[in-house]
N, C-alpha and C positions, 0 to 999 in steps of 0.2 A: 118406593119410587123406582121404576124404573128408566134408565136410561141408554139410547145406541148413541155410542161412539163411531166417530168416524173424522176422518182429517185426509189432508193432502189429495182434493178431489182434482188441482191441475185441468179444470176446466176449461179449454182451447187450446189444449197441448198437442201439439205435432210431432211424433218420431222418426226421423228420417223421412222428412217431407210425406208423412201419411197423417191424415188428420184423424184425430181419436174422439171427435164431436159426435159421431153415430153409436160409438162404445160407451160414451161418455153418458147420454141421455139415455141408453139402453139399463147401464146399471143404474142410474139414479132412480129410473120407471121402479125397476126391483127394491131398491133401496124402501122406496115409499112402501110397498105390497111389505116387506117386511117389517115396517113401522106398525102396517093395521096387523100382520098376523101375530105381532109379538105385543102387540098392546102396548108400545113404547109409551112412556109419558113425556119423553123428554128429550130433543133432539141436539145432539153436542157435536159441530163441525171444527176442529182443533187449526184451523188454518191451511192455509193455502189453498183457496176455492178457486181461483183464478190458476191461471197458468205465467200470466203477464200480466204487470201492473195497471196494462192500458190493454182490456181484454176486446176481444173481435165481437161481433155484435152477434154471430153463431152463440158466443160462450155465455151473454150478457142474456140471451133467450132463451137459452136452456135453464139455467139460473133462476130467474124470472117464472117458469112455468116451475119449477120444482119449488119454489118456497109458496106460490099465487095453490098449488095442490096440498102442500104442506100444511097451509092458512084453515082452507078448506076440509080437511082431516082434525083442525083441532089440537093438532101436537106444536108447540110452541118449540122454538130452535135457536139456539145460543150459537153463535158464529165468532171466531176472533181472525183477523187477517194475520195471515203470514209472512214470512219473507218476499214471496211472491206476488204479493197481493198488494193493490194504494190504498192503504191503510183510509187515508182523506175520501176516495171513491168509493172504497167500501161502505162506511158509514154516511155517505149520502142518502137523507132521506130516513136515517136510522131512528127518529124519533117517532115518525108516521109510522115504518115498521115494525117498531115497539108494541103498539097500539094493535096490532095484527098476529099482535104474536113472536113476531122477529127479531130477536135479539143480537145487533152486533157491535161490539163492540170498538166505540171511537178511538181513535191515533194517540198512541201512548203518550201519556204524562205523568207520568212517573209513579202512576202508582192502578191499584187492580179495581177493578169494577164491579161491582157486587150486585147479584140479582137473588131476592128472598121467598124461596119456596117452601111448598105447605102440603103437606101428602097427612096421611094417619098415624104418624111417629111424631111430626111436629116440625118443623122447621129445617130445611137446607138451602145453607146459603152458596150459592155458584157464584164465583170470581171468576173475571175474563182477564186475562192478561198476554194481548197481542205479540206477536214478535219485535223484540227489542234488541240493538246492541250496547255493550258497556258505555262507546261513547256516548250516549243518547242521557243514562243516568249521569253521568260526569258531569253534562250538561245543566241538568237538571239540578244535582246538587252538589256544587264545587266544594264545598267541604268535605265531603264523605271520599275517603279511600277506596275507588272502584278502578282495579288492576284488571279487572278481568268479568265476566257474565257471573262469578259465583259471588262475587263482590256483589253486581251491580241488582240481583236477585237479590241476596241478603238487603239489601238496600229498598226495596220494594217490597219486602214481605214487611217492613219494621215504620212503614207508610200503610201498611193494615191491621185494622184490629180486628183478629180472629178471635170466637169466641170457640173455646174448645171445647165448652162442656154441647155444643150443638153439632148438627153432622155439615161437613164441610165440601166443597169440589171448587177445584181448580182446574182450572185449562188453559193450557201453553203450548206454545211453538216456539222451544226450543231445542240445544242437545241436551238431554239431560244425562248423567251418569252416574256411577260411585265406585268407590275402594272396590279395585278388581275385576270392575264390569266393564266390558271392551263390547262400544255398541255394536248392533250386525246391521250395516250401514244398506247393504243389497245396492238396490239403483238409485239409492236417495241422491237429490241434487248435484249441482255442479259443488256449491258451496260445503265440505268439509271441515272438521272440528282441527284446529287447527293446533300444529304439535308444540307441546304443554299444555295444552287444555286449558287453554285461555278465553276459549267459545263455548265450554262444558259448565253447567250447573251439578253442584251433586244432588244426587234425589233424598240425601237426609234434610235438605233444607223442607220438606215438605212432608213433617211428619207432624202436622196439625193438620194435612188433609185427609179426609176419611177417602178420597179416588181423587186421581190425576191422570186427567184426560189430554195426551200429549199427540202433538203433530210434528211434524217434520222429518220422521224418520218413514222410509217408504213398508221396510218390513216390518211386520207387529210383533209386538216381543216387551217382557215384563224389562222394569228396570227397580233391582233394589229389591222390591214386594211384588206383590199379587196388583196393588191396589197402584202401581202406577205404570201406566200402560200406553207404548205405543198403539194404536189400532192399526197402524200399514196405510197404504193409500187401498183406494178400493179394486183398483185396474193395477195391472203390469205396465210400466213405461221402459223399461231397461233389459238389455238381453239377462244380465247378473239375475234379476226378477224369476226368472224363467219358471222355479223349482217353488217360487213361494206361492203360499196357500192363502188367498184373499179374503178380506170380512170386513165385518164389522163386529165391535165388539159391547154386548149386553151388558148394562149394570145392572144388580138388583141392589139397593140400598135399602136397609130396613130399620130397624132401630139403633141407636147408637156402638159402632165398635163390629156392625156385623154388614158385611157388605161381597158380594160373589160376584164373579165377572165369567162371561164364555162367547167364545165369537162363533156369529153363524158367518157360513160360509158367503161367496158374492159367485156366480156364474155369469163369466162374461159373453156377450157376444162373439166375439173371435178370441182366444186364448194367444198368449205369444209362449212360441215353440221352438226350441234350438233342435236342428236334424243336420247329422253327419252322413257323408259317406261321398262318390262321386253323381257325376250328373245323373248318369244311364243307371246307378242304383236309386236314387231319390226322386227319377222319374217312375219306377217300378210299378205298377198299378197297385200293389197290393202294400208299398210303402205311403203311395199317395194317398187312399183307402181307409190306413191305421189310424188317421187322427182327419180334422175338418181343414183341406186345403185351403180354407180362406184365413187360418189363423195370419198372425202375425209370425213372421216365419225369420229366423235369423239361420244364414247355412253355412258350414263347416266343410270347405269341401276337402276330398284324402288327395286331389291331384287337381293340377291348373288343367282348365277347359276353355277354350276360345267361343265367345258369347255366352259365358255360364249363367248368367242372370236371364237374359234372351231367352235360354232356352227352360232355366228352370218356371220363368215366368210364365208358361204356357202353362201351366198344372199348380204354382202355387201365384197366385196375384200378390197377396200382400209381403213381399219380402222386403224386408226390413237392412240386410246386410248380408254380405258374402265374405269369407277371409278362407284362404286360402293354407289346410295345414302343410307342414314339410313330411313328407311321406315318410323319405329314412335319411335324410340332408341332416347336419348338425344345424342349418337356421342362421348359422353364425360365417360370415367372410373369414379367414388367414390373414396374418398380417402381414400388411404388402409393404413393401418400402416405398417412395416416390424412383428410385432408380428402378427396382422392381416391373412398377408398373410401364417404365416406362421404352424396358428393352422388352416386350409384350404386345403381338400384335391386338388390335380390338375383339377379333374374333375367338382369340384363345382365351383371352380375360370374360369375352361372355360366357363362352362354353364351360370353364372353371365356376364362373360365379353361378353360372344353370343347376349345375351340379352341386353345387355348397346348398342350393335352395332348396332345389329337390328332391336331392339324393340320387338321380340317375342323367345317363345322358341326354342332351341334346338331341331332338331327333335330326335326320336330314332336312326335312320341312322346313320345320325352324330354327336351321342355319340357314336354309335358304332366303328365306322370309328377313331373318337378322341384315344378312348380306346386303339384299336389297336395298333394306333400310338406310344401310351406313354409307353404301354408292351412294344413295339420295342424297342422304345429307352432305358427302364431302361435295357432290358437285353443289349445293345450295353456299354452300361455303366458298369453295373457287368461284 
């Protein structure tokens, strides 16, 4: 049996007010073409399909034609909602879509969902187990001792009867971890594993699954084995992003105990790009040139420029963020006293602090321009 993994599609997600809807249905088009060229049997979304709980109706249509294509290709797709996702909304309708093939799995209650497949080795059974917090099991079951996510897992796997002598998969959207593995988080969420790993599962808890198909972590990267695996989101959301290498990742399951994984790569539409240096070098022709100026562009400039966006926007459209580095400045203020500061005309404290920023003087221009400013304001003031 084969299967492509894939999670964290954040469909209707926005980066610095640019919408990722045309990137978004660009890779999912490819996604499909890789399904027919890899003869997938089995389609596994690990969560967060959505970007928002209550998604725009852009993201609700894109959605909509990739599984209504998906139906139509014949490959059946197992979905669990993530953090990001209305677990409730998700699964509207999820019975009709069953019946089409569409597997997603309803709003946790306490325990995993089992769907039983049937390839030339015999039987694989797929558990869905959506994203959960500890309080959620607590709730569920007041007697049981759930301190934390590894608790409240343990506590859900022992609400399943796994049969080990068959081939097993799991899929989750959580963090998962173990002794000594420090996840590589990249641009994953706002939401972070929270210190003492009280939001962390260990990945020994799931050594009755022959593959564990995990979400929530944006970059792909094994956790533990071979056989449990972030897949990454499919796109860059994050400048941290920039360096990683995107996919999806192939299973081959074959008879019991023998199972291979390899991700093919994903080609976005606009790539997102970190480029340093000042305005007049970043406009360069032959810098502009070097890569596809429509990427998503995040810029590093070596010195402050007046309208730098302005102007860098004339040659890259989709820029994302500008910060400004300190050339040869320590970055860091002196420490001033309150009397300090306060036998210190205004003009000397900016010209000092100009200099702590950037490493060099003040030009005449902008004292003059400063100057102006601070006439203004004291008459706004009197």
């Amino acid at each position: 049996m084969r299967i492509m993994h894939t999670s964290d599609l954040h469909i209707g997600k926005s980066v610095h007010g640019l919408s990722m809807l045309e990137d978004q249905k660009f890779i999912l088009e490819q996604m499909l073409r890789m399904i027919e060229n890899e003869e997938a049997d089995v389609l596994v979304i690990a969560g967060d399909v959505y970007d928002r709980t209550v998604p725009n109706e852009g993201a609700v249509s894109i959605l909509d034609d990739f599984l209504t294509r998906l139906h139509e290709m014949g490959c059946p797709a197992f979905i669990i909602p993530g953090n990001h996702d209305s677990a409730t909304r998700m699964s509207f309708g999820s019975t009709l879509l069953a019946k089409q093939g569409v597997h997603i799995a309803d709003e946790f209650k306490g325990g995993m969902e089992k769907h039983v497949l049937e390839d030339a080795h015999g039987t694989v059974n797929l558990y869905m187990v959506p994203f959960f917090k500890p309080s959620v099991v607590r709730s569920l079951n007041p007697k049981a001792e759930v301190n934390n996510a590894d608790d409240a897992m343990r506590e859900v796997l022992k609400a399943t009867d796994i049969n080990t002598s068959e081939r097993n998969i799991l899929v989750a959207h959580q963090f998962v971890i173990g002794r000594g593995i420090e996840l590589d988080l990249g641009g994953s969420e706002e939401y972070k594993p929270s210190v003492g790993g009280v939001d962390c599962i260990s990945y020994d808890l799931f050594s009755d699954f022959d593959y564990v198909a995990l979400g929530h972590i944006h970059r792909p990267q094994k956790v533990g084995r071979s056989e449990i695996r972030y897949c990454g989101s499919p796109l860059k959301y994050s400048e941290t992003e920039y360096l990683d290498r995107k996919g999806v990742v192939i299973v081959d399951i074959e008879e019991k105990g023998t199972v291979s994984t390899r991700t093919v790569p994903l080609v976005p539409m606009r790539d997102l790009r970190v480029i340093t240096g000042t305005v007049e070098q970043l406009k360069d022709r032959s810098v502009v040139e070097s890569g596809n100026p429509n990427d998503y562009i995040y810029v590093n400039l070596t010195e402050d420029t007046l309208d730098a966006r302005a102007k860098l926007a004339e040659v890259y459209p989709n820029i994302m963020g500008i910060s400004v580095a300190c050339a040869s400045g320590t970055g860091e203020l002196p420490e001033m006293t309150i009397d300090k500061i306060k036998g210190l005309d205004p003009s000397e404290l900016f010209r000092d602090f100009y200099k702590e920023m950037n490493g060099e003087e003040i030009s005449e221009e902008q004292e003059r321009i400063f100057s102006t400013a601070l006439e203004r304001a004291r008459g706004d003031i009197l």
